[in-house]
C-alpha positions as CSV (number, residue, x, y, z in Angstrom):
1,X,0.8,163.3,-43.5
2,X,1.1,161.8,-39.9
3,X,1.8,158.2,-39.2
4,X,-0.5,156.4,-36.5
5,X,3.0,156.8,-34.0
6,X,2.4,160.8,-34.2
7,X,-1.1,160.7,-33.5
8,X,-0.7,159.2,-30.2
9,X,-1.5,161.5,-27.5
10,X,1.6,160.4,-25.8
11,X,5.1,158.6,-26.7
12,X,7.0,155.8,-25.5
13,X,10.4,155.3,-25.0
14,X,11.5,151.3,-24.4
15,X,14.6,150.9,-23.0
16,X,16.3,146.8,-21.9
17,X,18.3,147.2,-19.1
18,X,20.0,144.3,-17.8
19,X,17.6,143.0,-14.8
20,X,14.5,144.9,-16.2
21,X,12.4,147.0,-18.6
22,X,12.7,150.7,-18.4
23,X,9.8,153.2,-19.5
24,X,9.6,156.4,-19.9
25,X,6.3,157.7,-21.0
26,X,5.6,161.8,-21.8
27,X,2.4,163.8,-22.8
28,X,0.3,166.2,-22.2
29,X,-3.5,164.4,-21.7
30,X,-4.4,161.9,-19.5
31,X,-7.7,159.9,-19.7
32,X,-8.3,156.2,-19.3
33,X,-8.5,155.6,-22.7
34,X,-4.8,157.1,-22.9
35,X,-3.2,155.4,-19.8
36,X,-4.9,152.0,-20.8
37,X,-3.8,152.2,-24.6
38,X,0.1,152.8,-23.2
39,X,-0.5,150.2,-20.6
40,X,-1.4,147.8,-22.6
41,X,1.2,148.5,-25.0
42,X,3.8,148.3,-21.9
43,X,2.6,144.5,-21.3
44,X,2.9,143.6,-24.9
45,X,6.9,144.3,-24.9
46,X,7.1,142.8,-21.5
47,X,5.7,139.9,-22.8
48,X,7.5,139.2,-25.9
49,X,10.5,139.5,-24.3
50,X,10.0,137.9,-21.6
51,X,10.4,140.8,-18.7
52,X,9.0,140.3,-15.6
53,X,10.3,143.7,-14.1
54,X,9.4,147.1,-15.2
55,X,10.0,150.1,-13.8
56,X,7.6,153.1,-15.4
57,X,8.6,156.9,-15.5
58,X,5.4,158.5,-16.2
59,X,5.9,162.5,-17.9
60,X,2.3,163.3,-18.2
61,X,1.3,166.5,-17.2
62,X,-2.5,166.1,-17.2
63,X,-4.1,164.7,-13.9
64,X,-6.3,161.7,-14.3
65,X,-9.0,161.3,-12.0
66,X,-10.4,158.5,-9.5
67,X,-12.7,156.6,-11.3
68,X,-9.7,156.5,-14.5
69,X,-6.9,155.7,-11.6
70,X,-10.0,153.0,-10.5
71,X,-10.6,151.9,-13.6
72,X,-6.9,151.2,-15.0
73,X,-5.8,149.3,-11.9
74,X,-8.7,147.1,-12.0
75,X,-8.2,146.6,-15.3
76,X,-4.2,145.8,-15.2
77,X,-5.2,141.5,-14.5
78,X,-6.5,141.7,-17.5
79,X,-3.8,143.6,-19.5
80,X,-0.7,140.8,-18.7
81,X,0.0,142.4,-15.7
82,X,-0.1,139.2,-13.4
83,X,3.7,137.9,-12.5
84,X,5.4,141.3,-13.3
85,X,6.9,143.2,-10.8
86,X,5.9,147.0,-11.2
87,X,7.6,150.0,-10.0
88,X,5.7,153.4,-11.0
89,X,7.3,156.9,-10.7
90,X,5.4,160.1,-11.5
91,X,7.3,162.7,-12.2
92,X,4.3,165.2,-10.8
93,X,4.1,165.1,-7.2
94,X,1.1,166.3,-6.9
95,X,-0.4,163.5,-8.4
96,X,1.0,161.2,-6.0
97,X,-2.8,160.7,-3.9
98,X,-3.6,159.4,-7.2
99,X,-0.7,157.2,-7.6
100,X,-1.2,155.8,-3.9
101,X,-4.8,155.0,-4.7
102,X,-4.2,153.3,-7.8
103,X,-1.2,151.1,-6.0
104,X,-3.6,150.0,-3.4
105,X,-6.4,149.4,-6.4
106,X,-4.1,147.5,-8.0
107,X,-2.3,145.2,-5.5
108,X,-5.5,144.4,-4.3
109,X,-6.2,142.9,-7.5
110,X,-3.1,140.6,-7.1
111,X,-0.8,143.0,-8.7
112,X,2.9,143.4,-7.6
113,X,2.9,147.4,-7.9
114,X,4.4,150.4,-5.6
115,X,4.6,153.7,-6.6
116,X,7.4,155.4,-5.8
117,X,8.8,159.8,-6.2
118,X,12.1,158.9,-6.6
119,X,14.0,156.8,-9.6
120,X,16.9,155.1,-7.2
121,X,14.4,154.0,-5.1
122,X,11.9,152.3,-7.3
123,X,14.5,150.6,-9.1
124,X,16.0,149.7,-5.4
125,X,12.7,148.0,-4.4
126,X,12.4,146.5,-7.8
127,X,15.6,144.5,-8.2
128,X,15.4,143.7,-4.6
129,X,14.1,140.0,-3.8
């Protein structure tokens, strides 16, 4: 009845701009396993076609929690993350501790990341130099 696409706890909307890759990604439940699974998934098209910009809108109304925010970041090295240039919009504020924590996790780990409230401005700082 439901194809493996429906079952997925979130969805994923690509879309090639010009300079970049644009994401939008909505749900309801957060988790490591979730994030890491769309993450991952992220890289893939990033790396087929050859992107070395993305710039992620996350809709996820769950809140993840350190050790998963830890985790992720750590893990992003691993995932193809290394060479692209990533700019990271929640669209909950309240989350944005989180986000901030998981930046720093993550560019210590050699990854070119900032998170960012505002659309204009992550795609500013991403097409910038």
């Amino acid at each position: 009845m439901a194809t493996n696409e429906s079952e997925k706890p979130y969805r994923l909307t690509f879309e090639h701009r010009p300079s970049y890759l644009y994401v939008y990604v909505e749900g309801e439940e957060d988790s490591y396993e979730i994030s890491a699974r769309y993450w991952r998934e992220i890289a893939d098209v990033c790396k087929v076609n050859k992107f070395t910009k993305v710039l992620i809108v996350e809709d996820i109304v769950a809140n993840g929690t350190i050790a998963d925010a830890y985790q992720l970041s750590s893990d992003l090295p691993h995932m193809g993350y290394l060479g692209i240039k990533v700019a990271f919009v929640d669209k909950y504020l309240e989350q944005q501790e989180l986000n901030l924590f998981g930046e720093l996790t993550a560019v210590n780990r050699g990854i070119n990341a900032k998170v960012f409230n505002d659309i204009n401005e992550a795609e500013k700082w991403l097409l910038g130099g």
